[in-house]
C-alpha atoms as one frame of an Amber mdcrd trajectory, in Angstrom:
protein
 -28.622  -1.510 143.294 -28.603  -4.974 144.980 -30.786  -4.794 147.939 -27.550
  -6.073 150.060 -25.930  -2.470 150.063 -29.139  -0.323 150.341 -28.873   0.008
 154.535 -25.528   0.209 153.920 -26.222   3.255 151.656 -28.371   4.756 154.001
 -25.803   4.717 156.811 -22.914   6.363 154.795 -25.718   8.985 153.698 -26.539
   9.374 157.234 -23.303  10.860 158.285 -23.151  13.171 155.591 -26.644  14.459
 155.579 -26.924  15.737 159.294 -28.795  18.696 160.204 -31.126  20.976 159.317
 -34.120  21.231 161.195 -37.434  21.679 160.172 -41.204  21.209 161.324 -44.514
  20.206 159.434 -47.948  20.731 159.848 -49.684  17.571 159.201 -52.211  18.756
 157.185 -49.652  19.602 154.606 -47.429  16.187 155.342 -46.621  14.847 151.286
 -45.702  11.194 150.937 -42.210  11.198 149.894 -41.217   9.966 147.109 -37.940
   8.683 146.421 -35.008  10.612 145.511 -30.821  10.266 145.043 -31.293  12.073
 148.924 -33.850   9.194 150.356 -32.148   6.022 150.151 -34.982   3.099 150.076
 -33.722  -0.215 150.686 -36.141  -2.806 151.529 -36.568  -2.297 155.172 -36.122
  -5.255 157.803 -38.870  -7.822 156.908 -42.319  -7.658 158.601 -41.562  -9.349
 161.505 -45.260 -10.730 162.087 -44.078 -14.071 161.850 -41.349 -12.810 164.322
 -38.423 -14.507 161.970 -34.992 -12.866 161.097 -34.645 -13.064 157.314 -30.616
 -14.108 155.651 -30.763 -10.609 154.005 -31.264  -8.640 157.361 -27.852 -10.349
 158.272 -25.746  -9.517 154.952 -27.379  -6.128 155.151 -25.952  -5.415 158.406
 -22.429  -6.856 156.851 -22.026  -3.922 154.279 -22.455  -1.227 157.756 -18.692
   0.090 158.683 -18.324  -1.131 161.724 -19.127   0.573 165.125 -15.206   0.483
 165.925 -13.926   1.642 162.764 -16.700   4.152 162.568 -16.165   5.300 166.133
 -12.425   5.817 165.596 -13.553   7.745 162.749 -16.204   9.952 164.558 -13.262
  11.066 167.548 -11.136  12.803 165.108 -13.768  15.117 164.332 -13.384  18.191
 166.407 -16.242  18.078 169.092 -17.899  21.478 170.496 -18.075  21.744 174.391
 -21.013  20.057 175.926 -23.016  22.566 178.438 -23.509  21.940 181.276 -26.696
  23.453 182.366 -29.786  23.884 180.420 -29.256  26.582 178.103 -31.855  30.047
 177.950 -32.996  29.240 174.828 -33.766  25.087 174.857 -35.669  26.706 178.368
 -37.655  28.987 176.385 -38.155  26.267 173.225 -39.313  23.989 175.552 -41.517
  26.103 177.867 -43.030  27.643 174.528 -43.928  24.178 172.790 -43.625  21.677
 175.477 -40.874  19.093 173.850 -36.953  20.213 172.745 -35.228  18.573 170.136
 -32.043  17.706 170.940 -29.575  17.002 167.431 -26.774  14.383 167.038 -26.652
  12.847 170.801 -25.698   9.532 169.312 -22.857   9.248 166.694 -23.315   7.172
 163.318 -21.172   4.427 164.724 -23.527   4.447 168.054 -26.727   4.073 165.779
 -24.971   1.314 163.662 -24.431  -0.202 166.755 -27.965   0.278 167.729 -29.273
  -1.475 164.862 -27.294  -4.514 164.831 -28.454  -5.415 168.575 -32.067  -4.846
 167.483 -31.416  -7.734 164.249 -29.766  -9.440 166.666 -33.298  -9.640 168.897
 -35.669  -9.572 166.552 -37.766 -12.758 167.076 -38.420 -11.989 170.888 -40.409
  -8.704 168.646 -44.208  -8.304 169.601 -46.285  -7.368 167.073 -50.009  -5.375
 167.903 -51.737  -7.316 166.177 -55.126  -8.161 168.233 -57.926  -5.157 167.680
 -58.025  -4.607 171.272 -53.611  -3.741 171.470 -54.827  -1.511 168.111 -53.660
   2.944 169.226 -55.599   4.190 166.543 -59.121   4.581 164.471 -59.314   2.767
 161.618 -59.809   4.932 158.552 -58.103   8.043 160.445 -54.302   9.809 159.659
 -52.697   7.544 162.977 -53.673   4.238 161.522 -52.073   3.704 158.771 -52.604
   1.288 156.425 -53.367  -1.499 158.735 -49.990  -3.195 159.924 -50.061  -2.587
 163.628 -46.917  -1.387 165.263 -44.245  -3.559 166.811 -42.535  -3.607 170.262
 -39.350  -4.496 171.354 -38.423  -4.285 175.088 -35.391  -5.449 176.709 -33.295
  -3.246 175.553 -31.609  -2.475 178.484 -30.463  -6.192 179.543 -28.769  -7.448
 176.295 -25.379  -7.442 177.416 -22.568  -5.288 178.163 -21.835  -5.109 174.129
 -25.546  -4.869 172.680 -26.837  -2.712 175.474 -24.339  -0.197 175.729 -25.570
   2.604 173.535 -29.133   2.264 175.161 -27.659   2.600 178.821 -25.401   5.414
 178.163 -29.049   7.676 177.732 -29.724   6.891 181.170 -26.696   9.527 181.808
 -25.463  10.767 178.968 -23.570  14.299 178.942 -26.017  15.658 176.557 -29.036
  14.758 177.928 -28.072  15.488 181.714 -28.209  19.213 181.830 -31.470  19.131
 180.255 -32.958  16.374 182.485 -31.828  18.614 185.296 -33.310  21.378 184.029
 -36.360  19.740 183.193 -37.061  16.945 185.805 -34.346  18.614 189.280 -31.418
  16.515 190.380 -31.658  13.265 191.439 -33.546  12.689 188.367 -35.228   8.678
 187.585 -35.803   5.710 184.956 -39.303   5.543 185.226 -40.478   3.050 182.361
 -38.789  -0.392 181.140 -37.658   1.518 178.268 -38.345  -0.514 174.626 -37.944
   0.024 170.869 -40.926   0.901 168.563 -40.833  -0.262 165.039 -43.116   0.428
 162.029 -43.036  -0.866 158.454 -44.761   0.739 155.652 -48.460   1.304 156.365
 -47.644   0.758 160.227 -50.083   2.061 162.640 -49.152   5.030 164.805 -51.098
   6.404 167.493 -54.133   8.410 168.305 -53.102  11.640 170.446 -53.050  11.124
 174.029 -51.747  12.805 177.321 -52.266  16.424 178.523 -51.566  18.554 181.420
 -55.105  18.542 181.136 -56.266  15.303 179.529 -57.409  15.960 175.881 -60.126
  13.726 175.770 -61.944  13.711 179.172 -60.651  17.186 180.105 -59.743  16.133
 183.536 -56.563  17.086 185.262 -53.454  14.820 185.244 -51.205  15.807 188.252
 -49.106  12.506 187.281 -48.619  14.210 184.233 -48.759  17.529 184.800 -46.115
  20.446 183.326 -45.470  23.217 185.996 -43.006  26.255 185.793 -42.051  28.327
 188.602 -40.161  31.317 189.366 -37.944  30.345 185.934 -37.819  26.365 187.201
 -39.752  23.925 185.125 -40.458  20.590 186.007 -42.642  17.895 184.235 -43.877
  15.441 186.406 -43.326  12.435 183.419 -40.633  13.453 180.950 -40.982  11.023
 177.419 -37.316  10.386 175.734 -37.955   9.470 172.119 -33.745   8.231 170.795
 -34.653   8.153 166.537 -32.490   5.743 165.137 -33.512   6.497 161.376 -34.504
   9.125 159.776 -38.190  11.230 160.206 -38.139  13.435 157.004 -41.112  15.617
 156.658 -44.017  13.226 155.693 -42.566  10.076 157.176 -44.695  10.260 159.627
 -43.761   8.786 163.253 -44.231  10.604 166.357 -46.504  13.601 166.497 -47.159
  16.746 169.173 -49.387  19.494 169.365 -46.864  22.250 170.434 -48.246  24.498
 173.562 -50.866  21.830 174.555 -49.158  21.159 177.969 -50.413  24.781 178.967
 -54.021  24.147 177.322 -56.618  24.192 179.968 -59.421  22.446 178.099 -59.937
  19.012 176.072 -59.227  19.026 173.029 -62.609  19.576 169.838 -64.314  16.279
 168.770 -61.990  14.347 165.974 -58.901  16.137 166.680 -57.307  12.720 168.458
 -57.859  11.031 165.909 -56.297  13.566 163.296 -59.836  14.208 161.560 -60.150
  17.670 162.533 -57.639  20.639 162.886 -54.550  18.794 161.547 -53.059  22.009
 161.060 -52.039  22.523 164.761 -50.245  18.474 164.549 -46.895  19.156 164.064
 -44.491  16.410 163.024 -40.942  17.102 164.034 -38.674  16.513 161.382 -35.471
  14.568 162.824 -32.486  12.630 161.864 -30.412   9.096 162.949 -29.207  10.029
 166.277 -31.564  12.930 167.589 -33.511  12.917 170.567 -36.942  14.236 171.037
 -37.671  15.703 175.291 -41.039  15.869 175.579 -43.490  16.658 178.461 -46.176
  13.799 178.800 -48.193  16.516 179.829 -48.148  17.543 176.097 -50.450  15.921
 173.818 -48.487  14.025 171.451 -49.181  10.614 169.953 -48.147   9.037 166.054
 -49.431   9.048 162.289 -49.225   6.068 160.011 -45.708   5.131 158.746 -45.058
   6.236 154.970 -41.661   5.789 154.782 -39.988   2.443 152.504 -36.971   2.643
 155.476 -38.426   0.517 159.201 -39.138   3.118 161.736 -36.885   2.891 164.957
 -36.823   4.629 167.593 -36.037   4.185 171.065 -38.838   5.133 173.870 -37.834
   6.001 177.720 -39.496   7.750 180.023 -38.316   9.849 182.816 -39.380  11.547
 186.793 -38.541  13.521 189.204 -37.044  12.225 192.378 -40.067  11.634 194.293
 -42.272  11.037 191.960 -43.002   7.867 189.993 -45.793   6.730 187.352 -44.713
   3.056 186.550 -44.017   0.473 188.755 -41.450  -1.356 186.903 -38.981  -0.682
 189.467 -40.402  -3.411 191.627 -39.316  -6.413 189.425 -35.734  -6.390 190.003
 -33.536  -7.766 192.728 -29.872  -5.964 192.963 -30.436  -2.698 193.804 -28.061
  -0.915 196.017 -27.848  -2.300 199.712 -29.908  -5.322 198.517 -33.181  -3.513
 197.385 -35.151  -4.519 195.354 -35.763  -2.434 192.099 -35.216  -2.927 188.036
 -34.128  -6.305 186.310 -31.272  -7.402 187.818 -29.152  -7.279 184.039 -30.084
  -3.275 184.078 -27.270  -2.955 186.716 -24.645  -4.924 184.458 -21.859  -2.615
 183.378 -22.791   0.646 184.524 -21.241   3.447 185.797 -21.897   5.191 189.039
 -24.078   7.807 187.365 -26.267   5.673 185.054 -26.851   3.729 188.727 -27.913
   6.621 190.222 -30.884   7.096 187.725 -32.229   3.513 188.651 -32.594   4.395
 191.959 -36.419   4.250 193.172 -38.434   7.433 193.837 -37.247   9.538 196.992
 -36.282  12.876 198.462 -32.653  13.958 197.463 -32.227  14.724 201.113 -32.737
  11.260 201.893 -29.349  10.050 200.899 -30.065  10.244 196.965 -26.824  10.023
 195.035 -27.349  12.943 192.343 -24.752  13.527 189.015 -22.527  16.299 189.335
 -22.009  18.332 186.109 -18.781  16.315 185.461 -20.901  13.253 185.231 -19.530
  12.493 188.799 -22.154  11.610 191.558 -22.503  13.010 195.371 -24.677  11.832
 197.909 -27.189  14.634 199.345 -27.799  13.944 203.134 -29.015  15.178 206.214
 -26.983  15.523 209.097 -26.094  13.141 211.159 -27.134  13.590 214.219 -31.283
  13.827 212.316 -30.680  10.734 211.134 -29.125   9.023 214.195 -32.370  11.009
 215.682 -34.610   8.950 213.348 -32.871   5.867 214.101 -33.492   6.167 218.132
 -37.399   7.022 217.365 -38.076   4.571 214.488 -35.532   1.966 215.020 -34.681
   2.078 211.127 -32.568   4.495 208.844 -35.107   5.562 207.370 -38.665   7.554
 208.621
C-alpha cells in the first residue's frame, strides 16, 4: 500500500474500531505486531531536525475532511450527555485515582486535530539534551533512545486550528466530571501542549503522589482528598489521545490506588525495574480522554508503536488553588487583568472564559458553568461588598 493512504487508512479504521476497553499490566505489555486491525503507516517524520516532510502533507490529503466528516458524525444518533458526575465514574475514580472517559472528540475533531499539529510542526521541541532526558537509560520508560517531543501553543493557533483544543476547556463531557472532581468554578492551570513520540521514544519515569513516591514527603499541591462523598484533587491532569494506545503501545502509565498510598514507593519501581505488575497501561482509542489525579503516581514507558504518539496534555484546579503560574503572562483578561496569552481569549465562549479566570473564591464574583453550559456569577451581597469598598477603598479585600 503506498505510504500516501496509510494515515488515511488509519482514520477510516478509527471510526469503525471504537470501543472496548481494556487494561494491561506492564509486566505482561507484548510489542505488537502488525495486523489487518493495526494499520502502520510510516508515522510523521522524526522531527529532530524540526522540518515538515512533502509526504506529511499528501498524507493529510487522503483524511475526509473535518466538514464532511463532521456532517457525517451528526446524523448518528447521540446518547444524552449527564450532567453530573455519575455513581459509578465516582467510585472508578475514587477506587484507582484516574477515569477514562471514551469518544469525547469525534473522528472529524481528531482529523482536525492532526492537521493543525502538521501544520506547526517546525516550532516542535525535541528533548534532546541529557539533562531535559524523564527517564533511566536502560529501564522500561526510556525507550530506545529518541527523547520525546513537545509542542505547546496549542491553544493560540487561530480560531480554525485551535478550536478542538479550546472546546476541552468546557466541553459538555468533561464538565460534570471536572465539577465533580475539581468544585465549580473550576481552572486552566498549565499552558496546555502536545506530546509526541516516534518509535523508540522516551516516556517517563513515574512521578507524583499524594504522598510523593520517591522522597515520601507529602504534596498538599497535589494532594487527592474525599469527603463526606465530595472528592476533590488539588491538580487534576487531562491527557486528550489523539491516536490509538493498544495494549503494548506503551504511552502514559498509572499505578491505580497510589493517590491513597501513604508511603514512597520500593527502590526501582520509578523506573519500572521492580514490581511492573502493579503499572497499569490504560488501553485507549483516537478521541478518549484520560482524568487523572496528579496525586496518583503515573508517568510513561517507551513508545513501541510504528503510528507517532499524540496526545494532548492539560492540567486542571480548583478555584482557589493554583500550581503553575502561567496565568501571569497574558494581558486581556476580563476588566483588563492580566492573565493567559492574550490569543487564548480569541473565539471563546462565555464558559471556556470562565475556566481562564485566575485562582479565587467562587464567592468572590467567580463566573461558574451552569449544567447547560451557561455561566452565573456567584456573589456576595451587596451591601458586604460596598462594606469592603468603604474599609479598603477597592472591590476587592
Amino acid at each position: 500500500m503506498p505510504s500516501i493512504n496509510r494515515l488515511g487508512l488509519y482514520m477510516l479504521f478509527l471510526q469503525a474500531s471504537r470501543r472496548a476497553f481494556s487494561t494491561t499490566a506492564f509486566s505482561t505489555l507484548p510489542i505488537p505486531t502488525s495486523s489487518a486491525l493495526r494499520p502502520r503507516p510510516k508515522h510523521h517524520p522524526s522531527i529532530t531536525s524540526l522540518s515538515v516532510s512533502r509526504t506529511t502533507n499528501q498524507t493529510l490529503s487522503t483524511m475526509p475532511s473535518p466538514d464532511d466528516q463532521e456532517q457525517q458524525d451528526q446524523q448518528q444518533p447521540q446518547p444524552p450527555i449527564p450532567t453530573t458526575m455519575s455513581e459509578s465514574d465516582r467510585y472508578l475514580f475514587d477506587l484507582n485515582g484516574f477515569l477514562i472517559v471514551r469518544n469525547v472528540l469525534t473522528p472529524a475533531e481528531i482529523s482536525a486535530c492532526h492537521a493543525a499539529i502538521d501544520a506547526h510542526l517546525s516550532s516542535a521541541v525535541p528533548r534532546s539534551d541529557p539533562s531535559l532526558r524523564n527517564a533511566v537509560r536502560g529501564s522500561p520508560m526510556y525507550g530506545s533512545g529518541p527523547p520525546r517531543i513537545d509542542l505547546g501553543g496549542i491553544l493560540e493557533w487561530g480560531e480554525v486550528e485551535s478550536r478542538v483544543f479550546k472546546s476541552i476547556l468546557a466541553h459538555p463531557k468533561l464538565v460534570p466530571l471536572f465539577h465533580g472532581l475539581l468544585g465549580k468554578g473550576y481552572r486552566l492551570d498549565h499552558l496546555p501542549f502536545v506530546l509526541m513520540n516516534d518509535r523508540g521514544g522516551e516516556g517517563f519515569q513515574l512521578h507524583g503522589g499524594t504522598v510523593d513516591c520517591t522522597s515520601g514527603e507529602y504534596n498538599s499541591h497535589l494532594a487527592y482528598t474525599c469527603h463526606n462523598g465530595q472528592i476533590r484533587s488539588a491538580l487534576l491532569g487531562c491527557n486528550v489521545m489523539l491516536v490509538d494506545h493498544n495494549p503494548g503501545d506503551g504511552g502514559f502509565c498509572i499505578v491505580p490506588g497510589s493517590h491513597k498510598s501513604n508511603f514512597k514507593m520500593p527502590e526501582g519501581m520509578v523506573d519500572g525495574l521492580a514490581h511492573q505488575e502493579y503499572i497499569v497501561q490504560p488501553a485507549t482509542k483516537a478521541g478518549d480522554v484520560v482524568l487523572f489525579s496528579e496525586g496518583t503516581v503515573h508517568g510513561a514507558m517507551g513508545w513501541n508503536s510504528d503510528v507517532q504518539r499524540r496526545c494532548a496534555l492539560y492540567r486542571f484546579a480548583p478555584a482557589t488553588m493554583a500550581y503553575g503560574r502561567s496565568y501571569f503572562q497574558g494581558n486581556a483578561g476580563r476588566d483588563g487583568t492580566t492573565m493567559w496569552p492574550e490569543k487564548f481569549y480569541d473565539d471563546l465562549n462565555e464558559a471556556q472564559r470562565a475556566v481562564l479566570e485566575p485562582p479565587y473564591a467562587n464567592r468572590l464574583d467567580r463566573p461558574n458553568i451552569r449544567q447547560d453550559g451557561t455561566v452565573e456569577i456567584t456573589e456576595r451581597s451587596g451591601r458586604k461588598k460596598q462594606h469592603d469598598k468603604d474599609v479598603f477603598k477597592t472591590k476587592y479585600f
